[in-house]
Gaussian input, Z-matrix of N, CA and C with variables (Angstrom, degrees):
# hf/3-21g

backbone

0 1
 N
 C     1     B1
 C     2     B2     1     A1
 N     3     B3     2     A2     1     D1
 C     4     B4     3     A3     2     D2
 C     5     B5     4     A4     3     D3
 N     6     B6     5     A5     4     D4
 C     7     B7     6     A6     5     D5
 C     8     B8     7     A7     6     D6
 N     9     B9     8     A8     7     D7
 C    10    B10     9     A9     8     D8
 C    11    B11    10    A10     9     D9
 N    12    B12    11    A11    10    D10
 C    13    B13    12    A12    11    D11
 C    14    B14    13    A13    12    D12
 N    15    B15    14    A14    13    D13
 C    16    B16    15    A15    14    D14
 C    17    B17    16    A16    15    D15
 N    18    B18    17    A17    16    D16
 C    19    B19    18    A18    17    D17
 C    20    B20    19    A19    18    D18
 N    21    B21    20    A20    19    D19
 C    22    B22    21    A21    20    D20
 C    23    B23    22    A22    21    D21
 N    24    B24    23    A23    22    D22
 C    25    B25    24    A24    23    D23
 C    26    B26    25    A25    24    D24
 N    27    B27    26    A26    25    D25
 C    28    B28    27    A27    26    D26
 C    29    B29    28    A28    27    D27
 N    30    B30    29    A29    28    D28
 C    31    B31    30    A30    29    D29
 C    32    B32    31    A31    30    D30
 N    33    B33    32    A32    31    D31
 C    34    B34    33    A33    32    D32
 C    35    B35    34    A34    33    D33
 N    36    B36    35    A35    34    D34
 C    37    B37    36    A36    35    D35
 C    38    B38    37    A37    36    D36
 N    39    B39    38    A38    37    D37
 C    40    B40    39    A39    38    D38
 C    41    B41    40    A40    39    D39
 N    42    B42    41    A41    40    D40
 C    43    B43    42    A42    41    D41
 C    44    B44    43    A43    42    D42
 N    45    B45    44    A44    43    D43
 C    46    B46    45    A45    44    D44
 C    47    B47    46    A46    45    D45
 N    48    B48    47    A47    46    D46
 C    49    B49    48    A48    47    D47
 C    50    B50    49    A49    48    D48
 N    51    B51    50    A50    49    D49
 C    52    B52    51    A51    50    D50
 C    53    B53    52    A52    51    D51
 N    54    B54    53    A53    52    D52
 C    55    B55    54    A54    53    D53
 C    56    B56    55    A55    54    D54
 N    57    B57    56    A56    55    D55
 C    58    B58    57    A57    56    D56
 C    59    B59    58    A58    57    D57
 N    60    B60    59    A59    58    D58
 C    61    B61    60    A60    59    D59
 C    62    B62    61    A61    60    D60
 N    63    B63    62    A62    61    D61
 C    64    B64    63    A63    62    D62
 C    65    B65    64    A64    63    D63
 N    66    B66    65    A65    64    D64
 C    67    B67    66    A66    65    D65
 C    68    B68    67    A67    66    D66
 N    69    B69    68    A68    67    D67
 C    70    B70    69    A69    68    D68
 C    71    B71    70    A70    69    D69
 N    72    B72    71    A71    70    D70
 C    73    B73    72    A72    71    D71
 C    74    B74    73    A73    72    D72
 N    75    B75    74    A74    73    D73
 C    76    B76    75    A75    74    D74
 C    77    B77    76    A76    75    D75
 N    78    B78    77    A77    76    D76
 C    79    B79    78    A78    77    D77
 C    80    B80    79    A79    78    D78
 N    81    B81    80    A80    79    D79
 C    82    B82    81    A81    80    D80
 C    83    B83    82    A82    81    D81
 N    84    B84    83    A83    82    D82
 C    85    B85    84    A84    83    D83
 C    86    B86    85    A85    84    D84
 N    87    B87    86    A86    85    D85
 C    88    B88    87    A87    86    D86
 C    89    B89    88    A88    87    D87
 N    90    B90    89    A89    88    D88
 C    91    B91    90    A90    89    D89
 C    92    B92    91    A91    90    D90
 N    93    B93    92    A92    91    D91
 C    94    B94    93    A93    92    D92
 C    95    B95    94    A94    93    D93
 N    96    B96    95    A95    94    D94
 C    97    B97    96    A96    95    D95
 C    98    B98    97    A97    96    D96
 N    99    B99    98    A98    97    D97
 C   100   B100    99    A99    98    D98
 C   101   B101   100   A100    99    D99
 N   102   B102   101   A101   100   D100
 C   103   B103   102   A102   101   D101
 C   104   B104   103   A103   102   D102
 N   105   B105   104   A104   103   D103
 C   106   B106   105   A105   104   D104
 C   107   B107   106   A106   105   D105
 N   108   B108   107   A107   106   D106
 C   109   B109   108   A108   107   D107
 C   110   B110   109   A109   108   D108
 N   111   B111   110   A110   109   D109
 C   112   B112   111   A111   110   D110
 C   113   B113   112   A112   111   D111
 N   114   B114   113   A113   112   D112
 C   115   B115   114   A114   113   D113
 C   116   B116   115   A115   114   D114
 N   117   B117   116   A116   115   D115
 C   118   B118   117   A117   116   D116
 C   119   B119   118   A118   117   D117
 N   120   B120   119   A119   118   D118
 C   121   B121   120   A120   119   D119
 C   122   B122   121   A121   120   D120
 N   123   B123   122   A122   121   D121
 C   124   B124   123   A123   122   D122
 C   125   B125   124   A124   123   D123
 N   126   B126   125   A125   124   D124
 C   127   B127   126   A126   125   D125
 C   128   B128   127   A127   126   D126
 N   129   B129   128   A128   127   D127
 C   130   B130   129   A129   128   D128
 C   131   B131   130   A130   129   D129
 N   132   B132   131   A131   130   D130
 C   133   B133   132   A132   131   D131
 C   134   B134   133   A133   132   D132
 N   135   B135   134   A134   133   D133
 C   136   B136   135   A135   134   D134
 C   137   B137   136   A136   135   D135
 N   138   B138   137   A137   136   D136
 C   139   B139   138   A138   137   D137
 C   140   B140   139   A139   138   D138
 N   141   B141   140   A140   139   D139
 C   142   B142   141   A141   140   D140
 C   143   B143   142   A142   141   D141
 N   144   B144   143   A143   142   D142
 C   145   B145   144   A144   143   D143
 C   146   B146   145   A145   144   D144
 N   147   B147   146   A146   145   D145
 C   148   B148   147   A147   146   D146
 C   149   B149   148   A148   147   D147
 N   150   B150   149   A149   148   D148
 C   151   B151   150   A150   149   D149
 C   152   B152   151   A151   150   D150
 N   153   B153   152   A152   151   D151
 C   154   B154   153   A153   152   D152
 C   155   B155   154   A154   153   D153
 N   156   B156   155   A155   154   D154
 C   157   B157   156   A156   155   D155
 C   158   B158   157   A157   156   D156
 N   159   B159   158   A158   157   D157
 C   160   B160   159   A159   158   D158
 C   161   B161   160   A160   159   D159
 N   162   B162   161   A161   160   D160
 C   163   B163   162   A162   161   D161
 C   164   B164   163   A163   162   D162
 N   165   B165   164   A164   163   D163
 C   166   B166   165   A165   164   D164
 C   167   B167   166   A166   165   D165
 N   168   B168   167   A167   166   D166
 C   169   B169   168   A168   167   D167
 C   170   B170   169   A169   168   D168
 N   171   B171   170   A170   169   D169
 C   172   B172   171   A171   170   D170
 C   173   B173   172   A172   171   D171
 N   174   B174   173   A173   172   D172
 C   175   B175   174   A174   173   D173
 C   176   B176   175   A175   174   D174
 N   177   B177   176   A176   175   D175
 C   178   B178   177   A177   176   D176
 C   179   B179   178   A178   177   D177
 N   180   B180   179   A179   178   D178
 C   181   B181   180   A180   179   D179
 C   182   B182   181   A181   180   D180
 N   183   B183   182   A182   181   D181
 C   184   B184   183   A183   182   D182
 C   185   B185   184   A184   183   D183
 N   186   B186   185   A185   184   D184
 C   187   B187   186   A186   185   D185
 C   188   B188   187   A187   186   D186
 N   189   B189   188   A188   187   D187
 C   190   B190   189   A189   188   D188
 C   191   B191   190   A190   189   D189
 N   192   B192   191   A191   190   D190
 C   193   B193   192   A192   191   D191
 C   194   B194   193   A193   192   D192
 N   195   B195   194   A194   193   D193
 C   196   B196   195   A195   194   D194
 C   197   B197   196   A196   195   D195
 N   198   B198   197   A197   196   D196
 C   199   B199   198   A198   197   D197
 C   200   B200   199   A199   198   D198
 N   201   B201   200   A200   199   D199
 C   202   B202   201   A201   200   D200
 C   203   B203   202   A202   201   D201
 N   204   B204   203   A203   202   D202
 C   205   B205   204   A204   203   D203
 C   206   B206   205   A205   204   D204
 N   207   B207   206   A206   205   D205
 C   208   B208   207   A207   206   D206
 C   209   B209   208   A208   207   D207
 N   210   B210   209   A209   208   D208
 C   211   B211   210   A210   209   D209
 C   212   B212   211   A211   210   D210
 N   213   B213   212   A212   211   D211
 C   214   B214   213   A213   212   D212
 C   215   B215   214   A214   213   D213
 N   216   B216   215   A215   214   D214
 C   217   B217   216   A216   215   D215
 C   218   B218   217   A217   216   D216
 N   219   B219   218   A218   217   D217
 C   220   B220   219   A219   218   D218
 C   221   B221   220   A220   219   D219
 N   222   B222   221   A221   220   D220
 C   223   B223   222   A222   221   D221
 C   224   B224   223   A223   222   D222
 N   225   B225   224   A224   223   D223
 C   226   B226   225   A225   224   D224
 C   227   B227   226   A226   225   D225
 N   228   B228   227   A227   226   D226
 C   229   B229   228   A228   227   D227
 C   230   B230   229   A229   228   D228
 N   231   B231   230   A230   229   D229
 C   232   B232   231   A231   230   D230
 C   233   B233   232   A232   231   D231
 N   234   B234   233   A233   232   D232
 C   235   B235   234   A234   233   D233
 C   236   B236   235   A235   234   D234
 N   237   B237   236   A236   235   D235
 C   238   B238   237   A237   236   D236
 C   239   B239   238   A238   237   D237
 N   240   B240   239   A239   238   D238
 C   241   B241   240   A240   239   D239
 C   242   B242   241   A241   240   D240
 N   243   B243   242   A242   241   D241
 C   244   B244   243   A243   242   D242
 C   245   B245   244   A244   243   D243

   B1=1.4465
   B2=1.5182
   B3=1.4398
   B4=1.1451
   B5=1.6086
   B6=1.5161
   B7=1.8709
   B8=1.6711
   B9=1.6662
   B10=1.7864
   B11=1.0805
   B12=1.2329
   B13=1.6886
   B14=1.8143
   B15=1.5771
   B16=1.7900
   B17=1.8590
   B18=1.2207
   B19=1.6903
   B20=1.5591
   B21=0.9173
   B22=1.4724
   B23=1.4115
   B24=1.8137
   B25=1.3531
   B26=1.9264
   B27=1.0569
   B28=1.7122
   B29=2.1417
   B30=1.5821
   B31=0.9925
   B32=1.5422
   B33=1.4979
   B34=1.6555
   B35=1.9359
   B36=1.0996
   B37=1.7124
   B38=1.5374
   B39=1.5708
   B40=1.0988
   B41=1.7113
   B42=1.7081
   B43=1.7543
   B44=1.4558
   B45=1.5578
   B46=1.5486
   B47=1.7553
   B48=1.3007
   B49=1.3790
   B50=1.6743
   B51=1.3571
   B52=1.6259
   B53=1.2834
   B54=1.3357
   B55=1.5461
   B56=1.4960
   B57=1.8905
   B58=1.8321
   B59=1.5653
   B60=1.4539
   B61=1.3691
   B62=2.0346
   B63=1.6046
   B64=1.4488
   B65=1.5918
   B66=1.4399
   B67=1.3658
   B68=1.9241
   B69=1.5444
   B70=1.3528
   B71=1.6608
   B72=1.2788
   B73=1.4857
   B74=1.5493
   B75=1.4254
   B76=1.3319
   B77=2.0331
   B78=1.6670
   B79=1.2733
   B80=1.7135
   B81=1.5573
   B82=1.6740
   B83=1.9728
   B84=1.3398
   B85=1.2991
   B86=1.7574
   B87=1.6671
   B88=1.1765
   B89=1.7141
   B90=1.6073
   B91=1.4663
   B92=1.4131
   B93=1.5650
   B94=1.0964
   B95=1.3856
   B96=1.6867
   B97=1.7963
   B98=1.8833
   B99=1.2975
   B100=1.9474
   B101=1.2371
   B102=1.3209
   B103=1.3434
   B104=1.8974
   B105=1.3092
   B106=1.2232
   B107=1.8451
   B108=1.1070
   B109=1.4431
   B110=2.1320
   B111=1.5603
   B112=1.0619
   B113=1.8641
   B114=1.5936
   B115=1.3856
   B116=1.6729
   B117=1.0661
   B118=1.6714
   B119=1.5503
   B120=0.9748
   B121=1.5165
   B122=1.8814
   B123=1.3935
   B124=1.1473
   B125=1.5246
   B126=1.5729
   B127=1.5616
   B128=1.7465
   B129=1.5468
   B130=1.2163
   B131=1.9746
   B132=0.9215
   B133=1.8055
   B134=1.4533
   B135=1.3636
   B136=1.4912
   B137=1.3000
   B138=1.3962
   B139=1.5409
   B140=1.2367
   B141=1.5866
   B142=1.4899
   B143=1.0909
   B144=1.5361
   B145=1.6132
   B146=1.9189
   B147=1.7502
   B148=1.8518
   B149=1.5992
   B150=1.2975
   B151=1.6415
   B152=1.7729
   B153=1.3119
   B154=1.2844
   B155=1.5558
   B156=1.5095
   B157=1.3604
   B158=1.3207
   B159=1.1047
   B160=1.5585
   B161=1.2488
   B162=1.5042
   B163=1.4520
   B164=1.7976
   B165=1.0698
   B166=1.7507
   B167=1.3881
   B168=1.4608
   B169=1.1067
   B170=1.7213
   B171=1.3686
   B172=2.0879
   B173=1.3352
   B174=1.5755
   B175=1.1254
   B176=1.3178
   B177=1.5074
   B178=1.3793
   B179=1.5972
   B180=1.2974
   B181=1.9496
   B182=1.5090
   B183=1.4443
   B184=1.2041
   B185=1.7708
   B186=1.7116
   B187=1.9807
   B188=1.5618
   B189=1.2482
   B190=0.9639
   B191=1.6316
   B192=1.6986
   B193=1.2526
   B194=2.0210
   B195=0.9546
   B196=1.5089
   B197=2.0401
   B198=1.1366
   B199=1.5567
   B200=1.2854
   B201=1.0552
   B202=1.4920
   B203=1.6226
   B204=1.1078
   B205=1.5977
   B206=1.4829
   B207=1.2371
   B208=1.7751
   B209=2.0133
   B210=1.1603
   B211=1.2576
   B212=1.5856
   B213=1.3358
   B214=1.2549
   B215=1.5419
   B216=1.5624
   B217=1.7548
   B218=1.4166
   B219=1.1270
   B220=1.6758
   B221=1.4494
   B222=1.3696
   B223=1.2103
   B224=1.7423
   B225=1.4290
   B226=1.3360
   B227=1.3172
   B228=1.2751
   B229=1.1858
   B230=1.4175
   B231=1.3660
   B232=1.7379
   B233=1.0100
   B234=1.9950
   B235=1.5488
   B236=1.5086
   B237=1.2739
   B238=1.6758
   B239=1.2125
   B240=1.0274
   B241=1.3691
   B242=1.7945
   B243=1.6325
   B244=1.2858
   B245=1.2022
   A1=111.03
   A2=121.94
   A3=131.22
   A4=114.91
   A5=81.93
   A6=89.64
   A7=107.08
   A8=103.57
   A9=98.20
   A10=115.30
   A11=133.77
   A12=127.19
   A13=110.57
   A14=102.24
   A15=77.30
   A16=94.91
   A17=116.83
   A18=120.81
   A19=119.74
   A20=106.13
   A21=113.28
   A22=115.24
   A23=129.03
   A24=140.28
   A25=91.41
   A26=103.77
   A27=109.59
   A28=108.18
   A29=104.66
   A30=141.96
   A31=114.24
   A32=123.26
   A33=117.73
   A34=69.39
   A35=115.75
   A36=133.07
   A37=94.43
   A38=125.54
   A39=155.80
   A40=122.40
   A41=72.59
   A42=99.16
   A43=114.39
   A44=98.67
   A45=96.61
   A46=121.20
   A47=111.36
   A48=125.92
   A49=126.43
   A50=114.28
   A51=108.18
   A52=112.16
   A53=122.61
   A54=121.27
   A55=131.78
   A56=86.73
   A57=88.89
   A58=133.38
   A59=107.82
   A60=112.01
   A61=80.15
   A62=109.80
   A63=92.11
   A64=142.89
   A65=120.16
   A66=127.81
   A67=88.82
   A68=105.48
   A69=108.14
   A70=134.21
   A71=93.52
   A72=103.69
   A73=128.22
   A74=116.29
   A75=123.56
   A76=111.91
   A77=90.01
   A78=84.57
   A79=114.57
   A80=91.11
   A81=108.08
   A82=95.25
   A83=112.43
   A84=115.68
   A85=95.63
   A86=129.79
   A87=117.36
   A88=139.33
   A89=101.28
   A90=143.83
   A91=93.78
   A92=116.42
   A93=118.19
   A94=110.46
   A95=109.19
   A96=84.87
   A97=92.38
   A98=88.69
   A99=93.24
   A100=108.97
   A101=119.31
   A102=143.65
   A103=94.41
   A104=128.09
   A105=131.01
   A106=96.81
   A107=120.71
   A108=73.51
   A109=110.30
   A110=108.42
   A111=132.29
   A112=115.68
   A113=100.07
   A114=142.07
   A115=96.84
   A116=150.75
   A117=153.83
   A118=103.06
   A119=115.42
   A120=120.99
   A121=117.05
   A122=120.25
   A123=94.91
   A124=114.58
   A125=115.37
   A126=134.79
   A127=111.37
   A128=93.92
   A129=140.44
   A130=79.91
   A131=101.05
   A132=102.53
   A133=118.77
   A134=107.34
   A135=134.68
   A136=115.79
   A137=122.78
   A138=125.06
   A139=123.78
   A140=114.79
   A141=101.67
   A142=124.59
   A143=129.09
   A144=125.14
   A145=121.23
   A146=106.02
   A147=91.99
   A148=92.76
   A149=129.38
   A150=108.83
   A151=101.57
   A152=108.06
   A153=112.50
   A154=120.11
   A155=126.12
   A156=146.49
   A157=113.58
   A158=114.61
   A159=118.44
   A160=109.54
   A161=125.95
   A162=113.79
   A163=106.76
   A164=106.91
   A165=118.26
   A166=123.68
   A167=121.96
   A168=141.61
   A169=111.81
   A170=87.91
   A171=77.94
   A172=123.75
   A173=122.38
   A174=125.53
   A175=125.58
   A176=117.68
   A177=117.47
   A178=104.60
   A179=93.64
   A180=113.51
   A181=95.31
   A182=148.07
   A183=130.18
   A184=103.95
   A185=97.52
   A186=97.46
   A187=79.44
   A188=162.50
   A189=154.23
   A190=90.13
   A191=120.08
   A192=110.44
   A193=120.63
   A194=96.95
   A195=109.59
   A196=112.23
   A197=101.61
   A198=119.74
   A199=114.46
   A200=120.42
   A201=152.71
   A202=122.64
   A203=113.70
   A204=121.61
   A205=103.83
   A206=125.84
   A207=124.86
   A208=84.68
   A209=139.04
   A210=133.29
   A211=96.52
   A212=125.78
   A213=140.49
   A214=116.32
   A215=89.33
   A216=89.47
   A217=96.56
   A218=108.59
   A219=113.82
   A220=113.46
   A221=136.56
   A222=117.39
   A223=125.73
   A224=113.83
   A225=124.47
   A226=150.83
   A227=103.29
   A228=147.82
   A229=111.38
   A230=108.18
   A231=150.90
   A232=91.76
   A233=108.62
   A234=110.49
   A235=122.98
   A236=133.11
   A237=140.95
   A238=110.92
   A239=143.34
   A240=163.51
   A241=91.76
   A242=136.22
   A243=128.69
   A244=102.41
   D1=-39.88
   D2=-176.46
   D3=-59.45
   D4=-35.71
   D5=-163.48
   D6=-78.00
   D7=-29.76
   D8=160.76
   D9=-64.65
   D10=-55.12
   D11=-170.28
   D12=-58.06
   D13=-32.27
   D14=-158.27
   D15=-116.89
   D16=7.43
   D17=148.29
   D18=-100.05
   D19=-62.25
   D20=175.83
   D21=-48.27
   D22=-82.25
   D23=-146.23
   D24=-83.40
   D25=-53.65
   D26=-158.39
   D27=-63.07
   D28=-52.47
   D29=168.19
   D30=-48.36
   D31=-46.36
   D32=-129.04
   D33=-135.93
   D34=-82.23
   D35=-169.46
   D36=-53.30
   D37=100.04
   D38=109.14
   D39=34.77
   D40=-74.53
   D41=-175.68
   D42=-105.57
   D43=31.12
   D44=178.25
   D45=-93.65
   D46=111.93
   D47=159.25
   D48=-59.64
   D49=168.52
   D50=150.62
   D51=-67.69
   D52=-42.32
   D53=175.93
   D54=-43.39
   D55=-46.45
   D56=160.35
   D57=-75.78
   D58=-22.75
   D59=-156.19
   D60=-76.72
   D61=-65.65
   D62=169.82
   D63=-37.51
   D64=-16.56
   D65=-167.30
   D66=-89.33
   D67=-60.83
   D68=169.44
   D69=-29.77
   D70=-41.75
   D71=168.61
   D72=-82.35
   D73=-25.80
   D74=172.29
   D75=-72.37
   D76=-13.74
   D77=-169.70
   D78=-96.52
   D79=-15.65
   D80=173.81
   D81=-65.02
   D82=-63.57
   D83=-155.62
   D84=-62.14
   D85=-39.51
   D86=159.65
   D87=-20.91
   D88=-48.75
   D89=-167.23
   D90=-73.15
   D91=-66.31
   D92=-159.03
   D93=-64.26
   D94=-16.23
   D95=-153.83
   D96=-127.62
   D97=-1.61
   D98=136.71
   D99=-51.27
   D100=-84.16
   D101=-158.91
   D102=-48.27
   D103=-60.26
   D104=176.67
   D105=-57.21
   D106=-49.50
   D107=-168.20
   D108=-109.32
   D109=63.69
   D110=172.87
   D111=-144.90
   D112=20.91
   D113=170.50
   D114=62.81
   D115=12.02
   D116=145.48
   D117=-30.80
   D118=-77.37
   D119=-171.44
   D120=-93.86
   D121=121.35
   D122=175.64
   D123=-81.39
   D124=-167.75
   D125=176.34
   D126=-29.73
   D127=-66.94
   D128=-148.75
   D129=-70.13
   D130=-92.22
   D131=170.12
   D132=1.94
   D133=-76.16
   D134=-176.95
   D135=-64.06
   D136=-43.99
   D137=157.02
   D138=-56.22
   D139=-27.09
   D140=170.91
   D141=-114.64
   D142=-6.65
   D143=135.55
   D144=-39.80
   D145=-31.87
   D146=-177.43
   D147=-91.96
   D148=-16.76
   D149=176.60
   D150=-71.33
   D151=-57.27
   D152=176.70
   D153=-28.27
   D154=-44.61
   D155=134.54
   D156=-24.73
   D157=-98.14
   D158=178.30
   D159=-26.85
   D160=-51.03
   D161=-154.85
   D162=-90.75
   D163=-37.29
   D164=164.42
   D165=-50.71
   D166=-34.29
   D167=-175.58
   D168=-40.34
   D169=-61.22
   D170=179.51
   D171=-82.36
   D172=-6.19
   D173=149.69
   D174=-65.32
   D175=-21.19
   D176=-175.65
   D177=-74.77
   D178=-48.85
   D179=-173.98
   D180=-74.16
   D181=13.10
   D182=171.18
   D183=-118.42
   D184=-25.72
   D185=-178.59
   D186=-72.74
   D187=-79.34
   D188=-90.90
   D189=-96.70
   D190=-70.49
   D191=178.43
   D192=-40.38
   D193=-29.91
   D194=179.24
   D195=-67.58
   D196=-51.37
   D197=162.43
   D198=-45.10
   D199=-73.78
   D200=133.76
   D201=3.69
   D202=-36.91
   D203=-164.00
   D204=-87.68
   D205=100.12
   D206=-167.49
   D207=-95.26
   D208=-9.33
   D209=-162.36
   D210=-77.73
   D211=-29.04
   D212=-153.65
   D213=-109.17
   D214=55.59
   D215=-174.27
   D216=-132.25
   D217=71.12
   D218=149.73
   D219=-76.83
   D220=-20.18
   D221=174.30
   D222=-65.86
   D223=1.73
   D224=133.37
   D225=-134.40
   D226=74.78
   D227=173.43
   D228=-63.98
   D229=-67.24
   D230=-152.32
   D231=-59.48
   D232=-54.97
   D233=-165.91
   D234=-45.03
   D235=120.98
   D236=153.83
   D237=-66.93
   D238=127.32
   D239=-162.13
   D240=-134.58
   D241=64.54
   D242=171.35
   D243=-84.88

């Protein structure tokens, strides 16, 4: 789950906000617990994909601000442009 949100969505998706990366995730845990209760996923599954959520969450919204930060480009600085 981690590795979609902070390669994939943050990284790859353009137009990705905190707003989306959260909407994205409400819609996984939606998915999942469809699927749990149309017997695909059990309990146990689904409970630990939304903790997994919960607990990832401000890391997701902090790689992203970090991704995100165009103010923070001293690493070309250096460049000479003669």
């Amino acid at each position: 789950m981690s590795h979609l949100i902070l390669q994939f969505i943050i990284r790859k998706v353009m137009w990705s906000t905190p707003a989306s990366i959260k909407s994205n995730a409400t819609s996984i845990k939606k998915f999942y617990k469809s699927m749990m209760e149309h017997g695909y996923v059990d309990k146990e599954n689904y409970t630990d994909l939304c903790d997994d959520i919960k607990e990832c969450m401000p890391e997701w919204l902090a790689e992203w601000e970090s991704y995100n930060d165009f103010d923070d480009l001293d690493d070309f600085d250096d460049l000479a442009w003669d």
